[in-house]
Backbone as CSV, one residue per row, in Angstrom:
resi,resn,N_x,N_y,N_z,CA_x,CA_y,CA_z,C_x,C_y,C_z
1,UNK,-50.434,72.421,139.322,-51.732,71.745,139.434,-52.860,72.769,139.332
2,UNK,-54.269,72.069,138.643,-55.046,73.203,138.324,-55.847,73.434,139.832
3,UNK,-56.477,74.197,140.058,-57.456,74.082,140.838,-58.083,72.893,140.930
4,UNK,-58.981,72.789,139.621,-60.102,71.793,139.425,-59.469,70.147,140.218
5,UNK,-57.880,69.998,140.200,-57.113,68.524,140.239,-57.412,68.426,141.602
6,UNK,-57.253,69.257,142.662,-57.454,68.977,143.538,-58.679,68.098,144.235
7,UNK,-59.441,68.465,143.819,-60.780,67.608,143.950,-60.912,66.051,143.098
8,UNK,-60.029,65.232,143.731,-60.056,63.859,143.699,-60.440,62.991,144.375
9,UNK,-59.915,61.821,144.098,-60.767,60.749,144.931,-60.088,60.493,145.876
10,UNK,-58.680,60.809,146.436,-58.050,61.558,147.627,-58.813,62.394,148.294
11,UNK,-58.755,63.576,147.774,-59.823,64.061,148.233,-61.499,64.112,148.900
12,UNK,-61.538,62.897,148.276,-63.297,62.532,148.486,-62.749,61.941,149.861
13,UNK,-62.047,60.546,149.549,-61.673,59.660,150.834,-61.447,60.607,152.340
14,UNK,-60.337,61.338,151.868,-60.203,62.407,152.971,-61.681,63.505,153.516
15,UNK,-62.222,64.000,152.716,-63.806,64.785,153.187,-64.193,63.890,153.766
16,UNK,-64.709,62.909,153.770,-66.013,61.631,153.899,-65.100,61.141,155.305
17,UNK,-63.965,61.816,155.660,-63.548,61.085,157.330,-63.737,62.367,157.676
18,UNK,-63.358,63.477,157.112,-63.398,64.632,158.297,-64.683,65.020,158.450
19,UNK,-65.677,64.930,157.526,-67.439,65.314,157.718,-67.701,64.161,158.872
20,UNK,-67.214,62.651,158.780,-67.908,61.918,159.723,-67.100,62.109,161.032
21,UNK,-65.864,62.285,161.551,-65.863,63.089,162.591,-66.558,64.029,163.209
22,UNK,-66.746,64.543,162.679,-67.704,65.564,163.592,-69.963,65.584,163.131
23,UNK,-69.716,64.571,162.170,-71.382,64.304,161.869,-71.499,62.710,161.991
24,UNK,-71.292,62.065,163.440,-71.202,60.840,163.425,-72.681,59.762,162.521
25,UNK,-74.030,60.482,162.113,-74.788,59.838,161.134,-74.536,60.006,159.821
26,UNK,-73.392,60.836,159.182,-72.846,60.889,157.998,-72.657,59.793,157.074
27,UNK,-73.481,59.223,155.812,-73.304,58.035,155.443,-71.724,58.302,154.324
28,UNK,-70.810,58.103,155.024,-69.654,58.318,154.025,-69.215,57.406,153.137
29,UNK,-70.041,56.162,153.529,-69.676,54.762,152.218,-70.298,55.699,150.763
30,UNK,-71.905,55.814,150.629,-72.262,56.221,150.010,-71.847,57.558,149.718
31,UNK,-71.111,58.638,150.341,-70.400,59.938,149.980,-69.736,58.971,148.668
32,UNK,-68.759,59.059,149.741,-67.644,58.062,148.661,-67.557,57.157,147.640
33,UNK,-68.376,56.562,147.244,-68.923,55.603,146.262,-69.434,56.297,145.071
34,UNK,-70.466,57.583,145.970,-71.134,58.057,144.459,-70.377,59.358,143.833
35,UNK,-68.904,59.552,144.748,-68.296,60.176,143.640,-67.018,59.743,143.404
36,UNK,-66.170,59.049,143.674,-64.987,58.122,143.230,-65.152,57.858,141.788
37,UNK,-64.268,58.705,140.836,-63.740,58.136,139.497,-64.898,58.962,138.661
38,UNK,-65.931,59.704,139.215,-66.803,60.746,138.571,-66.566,62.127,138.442
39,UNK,-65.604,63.118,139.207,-65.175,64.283,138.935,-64.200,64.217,137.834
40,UNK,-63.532,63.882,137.324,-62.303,63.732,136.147,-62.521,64.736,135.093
41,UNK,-64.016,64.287,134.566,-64.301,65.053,133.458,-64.839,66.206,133.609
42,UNK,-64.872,66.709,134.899,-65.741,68.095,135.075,-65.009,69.086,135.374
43,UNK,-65.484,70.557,135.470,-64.652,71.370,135.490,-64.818,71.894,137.270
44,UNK,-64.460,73.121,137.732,-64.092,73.329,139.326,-65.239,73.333,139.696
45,UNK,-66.657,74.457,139.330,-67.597,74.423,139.689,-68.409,73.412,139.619
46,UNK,-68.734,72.235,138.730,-68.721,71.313,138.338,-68.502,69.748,139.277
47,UNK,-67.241,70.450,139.673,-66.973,69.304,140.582,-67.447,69.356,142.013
48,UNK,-67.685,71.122,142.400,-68.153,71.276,143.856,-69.741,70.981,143.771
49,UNK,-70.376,71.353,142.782,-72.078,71.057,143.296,-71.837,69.627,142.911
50,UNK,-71.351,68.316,142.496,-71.403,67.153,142.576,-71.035,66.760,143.766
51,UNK,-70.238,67.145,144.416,-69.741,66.940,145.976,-70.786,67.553,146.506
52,UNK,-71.349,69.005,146.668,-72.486,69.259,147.350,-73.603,68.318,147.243
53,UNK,-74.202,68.233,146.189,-75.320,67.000,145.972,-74.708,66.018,146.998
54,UNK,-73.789,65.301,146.523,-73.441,64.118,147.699,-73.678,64.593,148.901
55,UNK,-73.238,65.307,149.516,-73.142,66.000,150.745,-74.373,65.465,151.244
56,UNK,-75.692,66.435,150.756,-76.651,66.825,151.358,-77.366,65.058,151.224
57,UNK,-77.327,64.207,149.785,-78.184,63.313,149.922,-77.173,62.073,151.528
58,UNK,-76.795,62.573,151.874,-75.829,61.700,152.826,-75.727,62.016,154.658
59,UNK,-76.275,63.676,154.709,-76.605,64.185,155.921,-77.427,64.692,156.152
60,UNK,-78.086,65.007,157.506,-79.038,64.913,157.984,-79.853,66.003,156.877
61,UNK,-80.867,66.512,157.265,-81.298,67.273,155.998,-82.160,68.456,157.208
62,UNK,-80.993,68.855,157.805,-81.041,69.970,158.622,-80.100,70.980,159.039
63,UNK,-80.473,72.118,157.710,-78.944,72.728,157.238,-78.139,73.367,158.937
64,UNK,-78.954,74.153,159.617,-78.424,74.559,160.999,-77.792,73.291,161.574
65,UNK,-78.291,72.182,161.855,-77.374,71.099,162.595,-76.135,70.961,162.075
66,UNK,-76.015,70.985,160.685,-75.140,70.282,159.582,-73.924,71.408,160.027
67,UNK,-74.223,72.896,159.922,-73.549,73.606,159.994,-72.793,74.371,161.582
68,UNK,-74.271,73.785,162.103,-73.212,73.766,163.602,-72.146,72.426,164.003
69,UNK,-72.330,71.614,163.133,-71.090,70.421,162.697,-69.962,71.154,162.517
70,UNK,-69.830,71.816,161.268,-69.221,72.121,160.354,-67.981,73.522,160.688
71,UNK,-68.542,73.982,162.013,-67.858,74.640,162.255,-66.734,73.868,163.598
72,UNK,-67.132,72.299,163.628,-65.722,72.048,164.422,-64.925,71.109,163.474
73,UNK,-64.998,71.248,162.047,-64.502,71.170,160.909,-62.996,71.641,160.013
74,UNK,-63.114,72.939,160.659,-62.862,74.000,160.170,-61.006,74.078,160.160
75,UNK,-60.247,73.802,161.027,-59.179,73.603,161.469,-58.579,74.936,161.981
76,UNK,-57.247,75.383,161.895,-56.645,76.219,162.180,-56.509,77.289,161.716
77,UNK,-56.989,78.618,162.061,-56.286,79.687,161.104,-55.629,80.466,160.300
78,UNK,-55.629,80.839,158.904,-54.532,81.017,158.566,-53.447,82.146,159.066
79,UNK,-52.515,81.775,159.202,-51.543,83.019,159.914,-51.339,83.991,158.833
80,UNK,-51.337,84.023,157.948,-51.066,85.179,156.676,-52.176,85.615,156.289
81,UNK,-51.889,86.613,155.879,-52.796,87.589,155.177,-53.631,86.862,153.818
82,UNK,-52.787,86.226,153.108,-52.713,85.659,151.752,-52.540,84.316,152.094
83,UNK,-52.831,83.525,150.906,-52.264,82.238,150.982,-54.200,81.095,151.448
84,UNK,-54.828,81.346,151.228,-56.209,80.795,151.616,-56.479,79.926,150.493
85,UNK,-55.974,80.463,148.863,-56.353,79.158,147.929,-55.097,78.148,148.120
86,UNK,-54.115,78.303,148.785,-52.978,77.482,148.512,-53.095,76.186,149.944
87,UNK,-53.497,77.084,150.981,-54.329,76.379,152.421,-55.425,75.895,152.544
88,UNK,-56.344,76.479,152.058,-57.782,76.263,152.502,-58.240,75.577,151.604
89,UNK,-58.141,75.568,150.765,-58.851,75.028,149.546,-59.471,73.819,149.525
90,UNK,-59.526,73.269,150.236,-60.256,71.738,151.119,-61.599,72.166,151.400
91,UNK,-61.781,73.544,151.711,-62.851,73.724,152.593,-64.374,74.391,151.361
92,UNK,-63.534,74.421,150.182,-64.276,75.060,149.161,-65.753,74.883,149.069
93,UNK,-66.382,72.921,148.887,-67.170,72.756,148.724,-68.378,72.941,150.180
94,UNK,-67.422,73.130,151.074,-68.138,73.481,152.575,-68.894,75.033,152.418
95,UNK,-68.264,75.884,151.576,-68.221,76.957,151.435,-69.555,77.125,150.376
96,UNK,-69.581,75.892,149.385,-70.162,75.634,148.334,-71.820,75.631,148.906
97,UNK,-71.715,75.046,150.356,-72.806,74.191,150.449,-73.949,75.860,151.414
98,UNK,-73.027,76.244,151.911,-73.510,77.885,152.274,-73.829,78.708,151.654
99,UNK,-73.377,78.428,150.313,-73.453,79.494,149.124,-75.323,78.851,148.669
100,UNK,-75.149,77.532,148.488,-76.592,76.967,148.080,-77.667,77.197,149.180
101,UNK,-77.351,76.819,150.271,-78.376,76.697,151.315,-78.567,77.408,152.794
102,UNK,-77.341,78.456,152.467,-77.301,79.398,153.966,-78.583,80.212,153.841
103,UNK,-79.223,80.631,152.946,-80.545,81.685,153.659,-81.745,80.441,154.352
104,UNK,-81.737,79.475,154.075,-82.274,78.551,156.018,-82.118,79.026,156.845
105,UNK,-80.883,79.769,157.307,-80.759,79.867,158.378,-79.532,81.303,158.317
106,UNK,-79.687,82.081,157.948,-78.638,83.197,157.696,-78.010,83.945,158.472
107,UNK,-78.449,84.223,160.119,-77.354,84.527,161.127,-76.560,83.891,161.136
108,UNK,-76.880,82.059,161.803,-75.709,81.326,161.693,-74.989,81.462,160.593
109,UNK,-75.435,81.480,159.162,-74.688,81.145,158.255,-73.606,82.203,158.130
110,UNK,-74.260,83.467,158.229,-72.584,84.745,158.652,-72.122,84.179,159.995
111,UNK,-72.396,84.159,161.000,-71.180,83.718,161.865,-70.874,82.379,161.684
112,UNK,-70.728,81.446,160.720,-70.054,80.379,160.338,-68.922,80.952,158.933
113,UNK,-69.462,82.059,158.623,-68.586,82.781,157.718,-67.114,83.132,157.967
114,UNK,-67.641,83.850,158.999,-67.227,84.439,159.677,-65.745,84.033,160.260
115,UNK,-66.004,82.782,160.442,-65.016,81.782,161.011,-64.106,81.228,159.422
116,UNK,-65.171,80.912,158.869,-64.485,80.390,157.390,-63.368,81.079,156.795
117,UNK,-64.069,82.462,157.099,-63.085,83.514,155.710,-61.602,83.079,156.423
118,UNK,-61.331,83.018,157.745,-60.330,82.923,158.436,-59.639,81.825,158.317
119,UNK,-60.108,80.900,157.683,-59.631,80.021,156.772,-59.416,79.382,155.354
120,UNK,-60.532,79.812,154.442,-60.380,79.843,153.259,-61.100,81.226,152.983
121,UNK,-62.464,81.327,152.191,-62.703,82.391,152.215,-64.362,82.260,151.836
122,UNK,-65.166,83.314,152.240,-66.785,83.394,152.255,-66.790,84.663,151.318
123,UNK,-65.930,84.552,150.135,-66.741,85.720,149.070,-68.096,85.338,148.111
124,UNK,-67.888,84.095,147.586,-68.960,83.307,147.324,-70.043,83.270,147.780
125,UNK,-69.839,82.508,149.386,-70.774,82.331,150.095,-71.740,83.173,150.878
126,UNK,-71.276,84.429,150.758,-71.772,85.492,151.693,-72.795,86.172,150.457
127,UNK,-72.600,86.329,149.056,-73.397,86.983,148.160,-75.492,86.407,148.293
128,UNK,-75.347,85.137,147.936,-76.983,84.596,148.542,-77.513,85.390,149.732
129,UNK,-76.556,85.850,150.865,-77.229,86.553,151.832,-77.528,87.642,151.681
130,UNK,-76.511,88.244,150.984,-76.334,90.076,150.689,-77.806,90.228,149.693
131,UNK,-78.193,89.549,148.626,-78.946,89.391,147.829,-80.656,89.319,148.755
132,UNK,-80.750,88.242,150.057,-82.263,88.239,150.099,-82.170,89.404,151.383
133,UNK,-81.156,89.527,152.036,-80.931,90.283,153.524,-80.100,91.721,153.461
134,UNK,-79.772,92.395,152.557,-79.029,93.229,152.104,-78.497,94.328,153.540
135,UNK,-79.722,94.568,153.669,-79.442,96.052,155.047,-78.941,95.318,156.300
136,UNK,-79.788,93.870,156.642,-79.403,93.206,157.886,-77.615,93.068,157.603
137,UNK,-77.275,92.388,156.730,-75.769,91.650,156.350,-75.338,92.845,156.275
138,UNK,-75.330,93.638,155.209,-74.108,95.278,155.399,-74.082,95.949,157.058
139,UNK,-75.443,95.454,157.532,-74.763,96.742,158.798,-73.691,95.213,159.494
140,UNK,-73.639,94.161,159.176,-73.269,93.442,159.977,-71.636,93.363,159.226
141,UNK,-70.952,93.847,158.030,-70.099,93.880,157.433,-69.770,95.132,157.694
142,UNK,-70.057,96.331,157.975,-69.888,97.466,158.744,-68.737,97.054,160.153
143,UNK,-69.791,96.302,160.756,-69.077,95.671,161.879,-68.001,95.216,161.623
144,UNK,-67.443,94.170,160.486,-66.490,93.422,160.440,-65.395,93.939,160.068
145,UNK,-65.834,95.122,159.233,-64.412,96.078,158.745,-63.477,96.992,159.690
146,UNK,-64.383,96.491,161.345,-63.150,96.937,162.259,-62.882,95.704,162.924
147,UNK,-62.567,94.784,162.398,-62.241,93.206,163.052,-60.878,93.551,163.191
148,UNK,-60.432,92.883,163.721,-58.880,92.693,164.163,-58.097,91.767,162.995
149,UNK,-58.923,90.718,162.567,-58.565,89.819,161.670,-58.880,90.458,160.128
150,UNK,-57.723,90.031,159.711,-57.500,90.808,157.973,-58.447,89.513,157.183
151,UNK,-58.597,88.715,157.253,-59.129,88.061,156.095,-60.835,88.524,156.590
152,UNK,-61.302,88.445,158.170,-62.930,89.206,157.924,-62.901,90.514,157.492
153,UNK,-62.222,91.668,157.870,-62.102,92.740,157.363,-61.974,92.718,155.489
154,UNK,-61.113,91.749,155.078,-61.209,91.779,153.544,-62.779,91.387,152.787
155,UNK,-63.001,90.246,153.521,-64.605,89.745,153.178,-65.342,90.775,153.239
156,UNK,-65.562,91.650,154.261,-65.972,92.450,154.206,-66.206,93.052,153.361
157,UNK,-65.376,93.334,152.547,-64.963,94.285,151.011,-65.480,93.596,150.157
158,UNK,-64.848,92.365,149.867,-64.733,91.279,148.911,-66.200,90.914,148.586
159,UNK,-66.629,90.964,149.473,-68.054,89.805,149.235,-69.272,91.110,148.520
160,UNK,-68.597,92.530,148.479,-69.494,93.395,148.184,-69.356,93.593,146.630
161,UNK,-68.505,92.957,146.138,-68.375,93.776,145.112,-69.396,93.167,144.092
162,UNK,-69.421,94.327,143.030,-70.112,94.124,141.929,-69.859,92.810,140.993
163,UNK,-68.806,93.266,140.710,-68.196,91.903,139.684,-66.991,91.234,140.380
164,UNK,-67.847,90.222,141.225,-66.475,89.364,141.512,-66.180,87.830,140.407
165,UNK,-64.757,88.190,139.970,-64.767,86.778,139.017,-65.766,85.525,139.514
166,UNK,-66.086,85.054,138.758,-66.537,83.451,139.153,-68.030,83.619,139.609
167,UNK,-68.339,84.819,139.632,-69.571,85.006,140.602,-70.786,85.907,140.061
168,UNK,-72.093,85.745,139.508,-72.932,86.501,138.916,-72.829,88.035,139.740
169,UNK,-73.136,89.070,138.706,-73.119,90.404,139.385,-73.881,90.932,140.688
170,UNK,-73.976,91.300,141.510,-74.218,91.597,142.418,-74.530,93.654,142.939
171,UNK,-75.859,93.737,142.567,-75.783,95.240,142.812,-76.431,95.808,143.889
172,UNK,-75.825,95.081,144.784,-76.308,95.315,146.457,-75.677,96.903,147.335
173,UNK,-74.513,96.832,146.487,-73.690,98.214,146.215,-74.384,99.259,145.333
174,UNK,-75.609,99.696,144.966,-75.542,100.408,144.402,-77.320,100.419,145.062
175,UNK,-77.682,99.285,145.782,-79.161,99.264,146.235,-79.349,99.666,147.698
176,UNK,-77.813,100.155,148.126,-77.494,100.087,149.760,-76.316,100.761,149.851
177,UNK,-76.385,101.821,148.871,-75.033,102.893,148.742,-74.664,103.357,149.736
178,UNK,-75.410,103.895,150.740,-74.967,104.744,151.983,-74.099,103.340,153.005
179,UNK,-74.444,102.236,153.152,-73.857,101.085,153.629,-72.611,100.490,152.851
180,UNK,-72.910,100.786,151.405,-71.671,100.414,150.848,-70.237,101.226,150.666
181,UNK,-70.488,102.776,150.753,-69.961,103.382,151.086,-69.117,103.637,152.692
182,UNK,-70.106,102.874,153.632,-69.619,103.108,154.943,-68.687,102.015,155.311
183,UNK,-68.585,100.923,154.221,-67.580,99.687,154.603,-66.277,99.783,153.790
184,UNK,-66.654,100.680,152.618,-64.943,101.084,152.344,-64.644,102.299,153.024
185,UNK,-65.196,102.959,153.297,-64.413,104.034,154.008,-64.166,104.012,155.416
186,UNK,-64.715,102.186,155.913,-64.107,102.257,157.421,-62.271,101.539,156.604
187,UNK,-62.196,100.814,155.567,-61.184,100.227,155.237,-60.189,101.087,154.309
188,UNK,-60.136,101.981,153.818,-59.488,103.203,153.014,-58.316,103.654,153.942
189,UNK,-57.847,103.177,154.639,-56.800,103.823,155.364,-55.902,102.233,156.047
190,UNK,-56.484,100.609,155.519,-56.359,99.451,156.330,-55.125,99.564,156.015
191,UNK,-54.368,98.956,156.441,-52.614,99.057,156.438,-52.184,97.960,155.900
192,UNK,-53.494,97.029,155.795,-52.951,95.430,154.864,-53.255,95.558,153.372
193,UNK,-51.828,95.187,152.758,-51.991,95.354,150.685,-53.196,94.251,150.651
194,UNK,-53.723,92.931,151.318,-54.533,92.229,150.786,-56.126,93.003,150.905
195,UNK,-56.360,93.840,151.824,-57.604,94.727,152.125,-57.838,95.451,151.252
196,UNK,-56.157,96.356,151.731,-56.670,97.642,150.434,-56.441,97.369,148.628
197,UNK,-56.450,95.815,148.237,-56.539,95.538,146.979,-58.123,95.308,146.853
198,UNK,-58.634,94.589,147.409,-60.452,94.348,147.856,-60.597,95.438,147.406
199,UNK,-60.583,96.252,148.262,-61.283,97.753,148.521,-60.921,98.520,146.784
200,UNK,-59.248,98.452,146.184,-59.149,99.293,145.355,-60.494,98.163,143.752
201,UNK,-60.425,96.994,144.419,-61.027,96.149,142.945,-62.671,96.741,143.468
202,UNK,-62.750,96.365,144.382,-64.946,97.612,144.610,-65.040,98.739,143.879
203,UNK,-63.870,99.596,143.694,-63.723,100.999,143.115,-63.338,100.563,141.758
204,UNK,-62.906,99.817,141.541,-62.654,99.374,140.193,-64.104,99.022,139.583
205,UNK,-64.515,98.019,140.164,-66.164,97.279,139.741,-66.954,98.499,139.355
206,UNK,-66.847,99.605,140.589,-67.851,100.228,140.481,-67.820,101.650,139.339
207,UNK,-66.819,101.838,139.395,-66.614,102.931,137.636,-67.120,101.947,136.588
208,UNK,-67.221,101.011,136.329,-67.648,100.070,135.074,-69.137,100.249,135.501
209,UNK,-70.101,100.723,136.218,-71.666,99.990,136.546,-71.856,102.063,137.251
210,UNK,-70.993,102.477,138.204,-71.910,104.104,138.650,-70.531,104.946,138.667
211,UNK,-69.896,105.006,137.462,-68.416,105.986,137.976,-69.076,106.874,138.700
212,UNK,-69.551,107.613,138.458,-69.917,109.421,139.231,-70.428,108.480,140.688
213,UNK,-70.567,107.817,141.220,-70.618,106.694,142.379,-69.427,107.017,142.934
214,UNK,-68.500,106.537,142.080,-66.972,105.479,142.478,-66.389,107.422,142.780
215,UNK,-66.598,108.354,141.805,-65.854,109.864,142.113,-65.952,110.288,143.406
216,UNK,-67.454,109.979,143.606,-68.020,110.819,145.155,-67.538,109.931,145.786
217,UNK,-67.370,108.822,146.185,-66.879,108.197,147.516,-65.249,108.321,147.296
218,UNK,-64.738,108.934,146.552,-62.731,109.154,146.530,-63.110,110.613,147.050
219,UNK,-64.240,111.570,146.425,-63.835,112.811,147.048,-64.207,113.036,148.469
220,UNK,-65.374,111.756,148.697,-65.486,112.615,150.246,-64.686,111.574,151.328
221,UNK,-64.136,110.889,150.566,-62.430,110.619,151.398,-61.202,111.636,151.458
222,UNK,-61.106,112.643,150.228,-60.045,113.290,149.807,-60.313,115.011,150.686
223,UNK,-61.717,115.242,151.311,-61.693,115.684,152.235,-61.381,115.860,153.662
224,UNK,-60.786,114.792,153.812,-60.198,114.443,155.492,-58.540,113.980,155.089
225,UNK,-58.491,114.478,153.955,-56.845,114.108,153.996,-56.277,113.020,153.121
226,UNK,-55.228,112.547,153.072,-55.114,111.468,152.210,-53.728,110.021,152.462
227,UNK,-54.134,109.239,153.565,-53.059,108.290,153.686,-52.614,107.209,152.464
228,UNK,-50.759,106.661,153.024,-50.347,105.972,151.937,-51.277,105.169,151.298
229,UNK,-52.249,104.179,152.453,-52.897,103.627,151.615,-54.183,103.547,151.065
230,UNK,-54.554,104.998,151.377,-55.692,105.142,150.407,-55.768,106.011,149.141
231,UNK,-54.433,106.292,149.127,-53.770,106.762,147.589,-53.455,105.284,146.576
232,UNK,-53.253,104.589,147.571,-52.795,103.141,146.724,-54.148,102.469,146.155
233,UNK,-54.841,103.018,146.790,-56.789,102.020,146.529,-57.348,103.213,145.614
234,UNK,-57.093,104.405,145.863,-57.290,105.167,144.844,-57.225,104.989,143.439
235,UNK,-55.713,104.729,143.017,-54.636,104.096,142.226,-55.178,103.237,141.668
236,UNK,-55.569,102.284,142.309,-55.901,100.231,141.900,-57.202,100.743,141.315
237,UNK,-57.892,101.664,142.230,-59.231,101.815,141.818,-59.354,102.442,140.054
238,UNK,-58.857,103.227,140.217,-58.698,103.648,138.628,-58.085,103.665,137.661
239,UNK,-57.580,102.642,137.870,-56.689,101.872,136.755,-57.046,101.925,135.654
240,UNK,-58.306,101.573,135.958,-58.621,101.325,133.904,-59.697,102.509,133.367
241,UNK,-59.401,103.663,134.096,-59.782,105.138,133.556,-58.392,105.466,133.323
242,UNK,-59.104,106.749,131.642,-58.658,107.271,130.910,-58.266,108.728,131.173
């Protein structure tokens, strides 16, 4: 099944009870009505801002309320490292709707992240912030790269990079180097393959946009020594040098 299939009219039926659980003025007739038998022909992105539109013309039109909803939404954590598009993937257009409208309100919207990545994932959603809030959000991703939890510690990484598929470029890394530098090199030594792949694809991004960038932050790691897995992010990182 593609991605895009998932988002059906199963799907709609199912959103439009779990949003009105916890947003008891949620008009879910009208959720449901105005998109039943209308996603078919569209593609993934496509299908989430049509569900977002619904969303918003259907609840209150007060993104902080909506989203302090939204976080008793959320369900259970994932226990693995991996596995968030195969689990979470329900939660996409929730994710969708943070990506459009979290700088309203952008503390909450990282600590609703925050919670998310731990279930599907805030690489998407976290870029709008990095973009108007850059220094506030990195020192606050600083923070997260000593979380206990591997999927905030990966966001961490993830949400920095330059070229993340699916996602316009982002050169918040190269406008906030000394910060971007200080969140892979708290993770250059993480002991999880899903982290230190993040971390080796940032070093990847970033030889395509500042190699002599991407050199200095391997050498002034390669001064304090060199663990298994920051030979492995090394590695990933320069893959596609000659």
């Amino acid at each position: 099944m593609k991605h895009k299939d998932h988002y059906n009219d199963d799907y709609i039926l199912d959103l439009s009870q779990k949003i009105l659980s916890v947003m008891p003025d949620f008009d879910e007739k009208t959720f449901s009505h105005s998109l039943m038998g209308r996603l078919n022909d569209k593609e993934l992105f496509a299908r989430f801002d049509c569900i977002v539109d619904a969303m918003q013309k259907c609840m209150a039109d007060d993104y902080s309320k909506n989203i302090e909803a939204f976080f008793n939404i959320l369900g259970p954590e994932l226990e693995q490292p991996e596995g968030m598009f195969n689990l979470g993937w329900w939660l996409w257009p929730i994710g969708r709707y943070v990506e459009r409208c979290g700088n309203e309100d952008w503390h909450l919207s990282l600590s609703f992240l925050k919670e998310l990545t731990k279930r599907f994932t805030g690489e998407y959603a976290i870029r709008p912030l990095l973009q108007e809030h850059p220094k506030e959000v990195m020192d606050e991703l600083i923070r997260w790269t000593l979380d206990e939890n591997v999927h905030v510690r990966r966001l961490a990484s993830e949400g920095v990079r330059i070229r993340l598929p699916w996602s316009p470029k982002l050169y918040v890394a190269l406008e906030e180097f000394e910060r971007y530098t200080a969140i892979l090199t708290n993770l250059k030594d993480d002991p999880e393959k899903f982290v230190q792949k993040s971390v080796g694809n940032n070093l990847n991004d970033l030889y395509k946009d500042a190699p002599e960038k991407a050199d200095f932050i391997i050498s002034q790691w390669e001064k304090t020594g060199q663990s298994k897995a920051q030979a492995w992010i090394i590695k990933h990182g320069r893959r596609n040098q000659k």
